[in-house]
N, C-alpha and C positions, 0 to 999 in steps of 0.2 A: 142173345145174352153175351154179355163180355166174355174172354176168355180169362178161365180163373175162377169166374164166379159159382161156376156150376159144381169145383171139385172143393170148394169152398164153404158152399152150401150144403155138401155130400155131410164133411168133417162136423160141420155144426151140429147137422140131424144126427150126425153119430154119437154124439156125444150128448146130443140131448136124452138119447136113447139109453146111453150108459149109464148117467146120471139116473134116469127116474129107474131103470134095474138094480143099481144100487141102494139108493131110496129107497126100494122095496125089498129087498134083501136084509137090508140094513133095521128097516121096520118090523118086518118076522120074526128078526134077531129077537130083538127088542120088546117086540111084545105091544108095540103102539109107534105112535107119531115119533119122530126125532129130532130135536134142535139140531139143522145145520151147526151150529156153533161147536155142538158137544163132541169129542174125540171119538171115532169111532170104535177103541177098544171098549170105550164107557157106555157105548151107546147098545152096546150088546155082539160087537162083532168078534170075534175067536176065528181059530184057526180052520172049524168047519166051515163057517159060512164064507171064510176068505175062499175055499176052494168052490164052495157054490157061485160066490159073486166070479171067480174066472173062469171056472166053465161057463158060467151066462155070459160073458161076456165075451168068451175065445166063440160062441155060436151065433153072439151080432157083428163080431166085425170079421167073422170069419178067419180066423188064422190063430194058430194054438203060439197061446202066449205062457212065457215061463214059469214053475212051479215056483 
């Protein structure tokens, strides 16, 4: 494998991984599906589930991100 491509491919999967955590955080919210489109405030997300979505997310990429 090239070099590059491996810590490349790490970032991608990380982030595919954040996305669909969000998504699903986001849908909880919400109470069903979500139009990408729709603003997340509208979409059902507040200030509880902001802190749900960074704890799930400070325990996939492992490293505590800021309040």
């Amino acid at each position: 494998m090239a070099r590059g491509v491996l810590p490349t491919l790490k970032r991608s999967l990380q982030r595919r991984l954040q996305m669909h955590q969000l998504l699903g955080i986001v849908q909880q919210a919400a109470g069903g599906p979500v139009d990408a489109d729709v603003p997340l405030m509208e979409a059902g997300l507040n200030s509880m589930t902001a802190v749900e979505l960074r704890n799930a997310l400070q325990h996939t990429v492992g490293t505590v991100l800021p309040s």
